[in-house]
N, C-alpha and C positions, 0 to 999 in steps of 0.2 A: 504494500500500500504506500501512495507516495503523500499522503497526508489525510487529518478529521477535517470532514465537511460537516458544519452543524445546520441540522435541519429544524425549522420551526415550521409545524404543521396550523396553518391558520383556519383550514375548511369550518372546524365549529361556529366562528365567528365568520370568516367573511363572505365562505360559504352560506351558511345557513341566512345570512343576512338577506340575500338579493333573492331569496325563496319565500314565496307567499305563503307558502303552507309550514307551522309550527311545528319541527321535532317533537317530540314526545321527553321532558327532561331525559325517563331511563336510558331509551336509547339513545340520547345524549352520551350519556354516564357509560353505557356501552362501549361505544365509538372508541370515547377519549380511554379508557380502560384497553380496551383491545390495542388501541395505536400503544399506548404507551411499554405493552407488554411487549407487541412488536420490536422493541429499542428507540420508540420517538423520546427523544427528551424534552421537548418542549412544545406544547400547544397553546395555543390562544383560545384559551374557552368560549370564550363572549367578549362582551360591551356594554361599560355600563352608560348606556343612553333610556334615554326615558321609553318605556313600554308603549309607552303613546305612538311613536313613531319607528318602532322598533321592536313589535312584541315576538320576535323571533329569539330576541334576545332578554327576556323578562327574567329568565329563572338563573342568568351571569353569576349571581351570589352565590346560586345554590350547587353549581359547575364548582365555582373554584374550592369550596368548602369539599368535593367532594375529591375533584383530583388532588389537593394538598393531600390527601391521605395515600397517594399514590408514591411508591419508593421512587426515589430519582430523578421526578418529572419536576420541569420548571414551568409554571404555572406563568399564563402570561393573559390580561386583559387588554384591551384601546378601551379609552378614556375619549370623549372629547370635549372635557372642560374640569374647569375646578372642582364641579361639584364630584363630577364623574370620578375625579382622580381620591376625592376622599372617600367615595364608595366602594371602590377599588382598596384600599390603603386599610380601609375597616374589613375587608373580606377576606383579604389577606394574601393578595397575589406576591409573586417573587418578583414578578416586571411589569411595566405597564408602558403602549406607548399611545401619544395622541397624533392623529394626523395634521401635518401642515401643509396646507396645498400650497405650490409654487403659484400658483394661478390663484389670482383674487378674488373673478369668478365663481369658482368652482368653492373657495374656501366660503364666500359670503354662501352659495348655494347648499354647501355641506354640512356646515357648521353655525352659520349666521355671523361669522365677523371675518374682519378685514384684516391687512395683515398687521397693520399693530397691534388690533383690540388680541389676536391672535400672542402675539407675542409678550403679552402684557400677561395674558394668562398663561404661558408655558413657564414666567416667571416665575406666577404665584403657586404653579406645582412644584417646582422646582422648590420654591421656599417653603412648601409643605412637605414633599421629602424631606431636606434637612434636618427637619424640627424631627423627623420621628426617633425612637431610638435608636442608638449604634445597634446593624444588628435585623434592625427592623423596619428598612428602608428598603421599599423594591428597586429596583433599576428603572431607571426612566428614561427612555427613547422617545425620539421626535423624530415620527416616519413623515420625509419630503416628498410627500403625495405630487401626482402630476409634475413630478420632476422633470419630464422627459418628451410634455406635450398635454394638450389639456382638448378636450371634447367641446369645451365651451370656446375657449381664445384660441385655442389652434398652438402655434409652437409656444413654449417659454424657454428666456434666453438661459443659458448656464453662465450668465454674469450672475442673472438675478436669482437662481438657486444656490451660488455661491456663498453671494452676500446674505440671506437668509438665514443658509448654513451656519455661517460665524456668528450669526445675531442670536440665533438657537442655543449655541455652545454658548455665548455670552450669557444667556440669560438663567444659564446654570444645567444643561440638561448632559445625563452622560456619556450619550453618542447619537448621531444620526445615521437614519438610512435613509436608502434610496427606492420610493415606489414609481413603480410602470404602472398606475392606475387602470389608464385608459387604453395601456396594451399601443403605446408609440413606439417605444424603444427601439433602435435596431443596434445591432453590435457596436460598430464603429462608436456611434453615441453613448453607449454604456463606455467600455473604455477610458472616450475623452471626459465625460462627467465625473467618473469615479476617481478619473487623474486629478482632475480640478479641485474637488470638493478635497479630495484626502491632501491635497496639498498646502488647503487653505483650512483646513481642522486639526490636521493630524492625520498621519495612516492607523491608528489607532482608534481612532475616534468615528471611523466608518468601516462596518464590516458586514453589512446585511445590505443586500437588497430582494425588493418585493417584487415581482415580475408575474407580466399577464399571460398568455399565449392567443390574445385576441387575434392575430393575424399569422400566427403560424412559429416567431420568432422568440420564442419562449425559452429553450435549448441553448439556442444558438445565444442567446443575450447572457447566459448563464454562462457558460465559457467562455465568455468575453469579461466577465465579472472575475472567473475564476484565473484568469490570466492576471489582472488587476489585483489579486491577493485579497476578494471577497472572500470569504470564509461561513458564512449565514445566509441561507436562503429563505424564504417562506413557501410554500404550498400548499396548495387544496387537493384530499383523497377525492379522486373522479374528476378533478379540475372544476369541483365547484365552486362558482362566485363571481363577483364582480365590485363594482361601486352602483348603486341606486342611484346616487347624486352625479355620476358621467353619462351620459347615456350612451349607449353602444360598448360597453369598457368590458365585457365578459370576456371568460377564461384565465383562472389564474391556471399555473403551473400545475400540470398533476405530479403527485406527489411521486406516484407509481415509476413513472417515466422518469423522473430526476433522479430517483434510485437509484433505479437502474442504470443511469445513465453515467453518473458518479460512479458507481461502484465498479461498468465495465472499463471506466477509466483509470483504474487503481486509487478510488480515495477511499476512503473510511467514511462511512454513517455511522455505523455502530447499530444498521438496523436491519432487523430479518426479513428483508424483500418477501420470501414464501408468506410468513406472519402478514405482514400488511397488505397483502393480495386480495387475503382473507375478508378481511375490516371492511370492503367494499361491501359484502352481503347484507351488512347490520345495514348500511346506508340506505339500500337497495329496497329491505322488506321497510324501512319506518316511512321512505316517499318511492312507497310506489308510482312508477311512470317516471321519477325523475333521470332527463338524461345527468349519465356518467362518461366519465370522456377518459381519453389512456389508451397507446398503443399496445403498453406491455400487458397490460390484464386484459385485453383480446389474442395476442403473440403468444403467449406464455415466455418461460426465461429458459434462454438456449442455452444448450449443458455446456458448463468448464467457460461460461460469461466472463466471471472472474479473471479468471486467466489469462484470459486474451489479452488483457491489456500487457 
């Protein structure tokens, strides 16, 4: 193996979000259970947004309360706002992050504020971490949404997710990533953004990015990241999800396929591809009808994969 690729499985949350029809908490509790046994170390349970506009996501409390009980897993919520982040903080997640759209647009449409009012409150998270105890501070991430091109304003420049960038970091938060919300991204672009950003934060201070496969370049924007010394991806099992607030922005990354795809490259997940094949069925029997997307769980996995690399 020529190094750990850390996977963050988000389908609970951003999955389950862009789906009209409500999971069933257990099989919630299933999924995240199964992935986890699988070797996922980290999922995004939920979001604590108001059930009003989000009741996909109403039982978030009741998710993390139950995967904290799970060995090894790092418990992850999005927040998008003050309040959100101390409901988070009382739940008792490990990380939490909130989105910052590079696109003002998209932010006033996603969230209801601009990009101060925005950065006014990543502040006030930020100063409500510190306050908690040593010890008893999640991690706090500011994912730069529509980084890479926006459904509403069309491109945004990498001057202005730059200067964001530093004004994020400035305002106390402890690393950033980079979201393909709307499924723009193409290689070249990942590359030069990830060069920009890390040089103007730190190489340390960007190690994730979120990626769509709305147009086919899902992969391919991954090895481009993984060239650039990305380390963190995000995924959805079946490639479910999108943004509500983009229109057109479906498909994140299936999980299945990046697996796969990492692994016959020689990196380490740490996770049992056969195991997490599996976890599709629970998804399967609780939305019925819903499409599920993935080359490999139609392929199956061609013997001595490993190896090849």
């Amino acid at each position: 193996m020529i190094g750990h690729i850390h996977i963050s499985e988000v389908g609970p949350r951003d999955g389950l979000q862009s789906i009209d029809r409500v999971m069933h908490l257990d099989a919630k509790k299933a999924w995240i259970k199964a992935e986890a046994e699988a070797g996922v170390s980290e999922i995004e349970v939920g979001s604590f947004v108001p059930p009003k506009l989000l009741p996909q996501m109403a039982d978030t409390a009741e998710l993390v309360a139950f995967a904290k009980t799970l060995p090894d897993l790092e418990v992850v919520a999005l927040i998008p706002n003050l309040k959100g982040a101390e409901r988070a903080i009382a739940a008792g997640v490990d990380k939490m992050s909130i989105p910052f759209s590079m696109s003002e647009t998209h932010s006033i449409n996603n969230v209801r504020k601009d990009h101060p009012a925005m950065l006014a409150e990543i502040r006030a998270i930020a100063e409500l971490v510190a306050a908690q105890p040593e010890g008893e501070r999640p991690h706090f991430e500011v994912g730069l949404s529509t980084a890479f091109g926006c459904t509403i304003e069309g491109p945004v420049s990498q001057e202005q997710v730059v200067r964001l960038a530093e004004m994020a970091m400035e305002a106390g938060v402890a690393e950033v990533g980079l979201s393909d919300t709307t499924g723009y991204a193409n290689p070249k672009q990942v590359r030069r953004l990830v060069r920009k950003v890390k040089a103007a934060v730190g190489t340390d201070k960007l190690n994730t990015l979120h990626l769509h496969n709305t147009r086919g370049l899902g992969l391919a924007n991954v090895v481009a990241g993984l060239e650039e010394g990305i380390t963190t991806f995000d995924a959805s099992l079946g490639g479910l999800g999108g943004c509500p607030f983009a229109p057109g922005a479906s498909g994140n990354i299936v999980t299945e396929d990046l697996i796969f795809m990492l692994e016959a490259m020689g990196y380490e997940t740490g996770i049992d591809l056969e195991k997490l094949l599996k976890v599709r069925e629970i998804i399967a029997k609780a939305l019925p009808g819903e499409p599920l997307y993935g080359f490999t769980p139609d392929a199956g996995l061609p013997l001595g994969f490993r190896e090849a690399a």
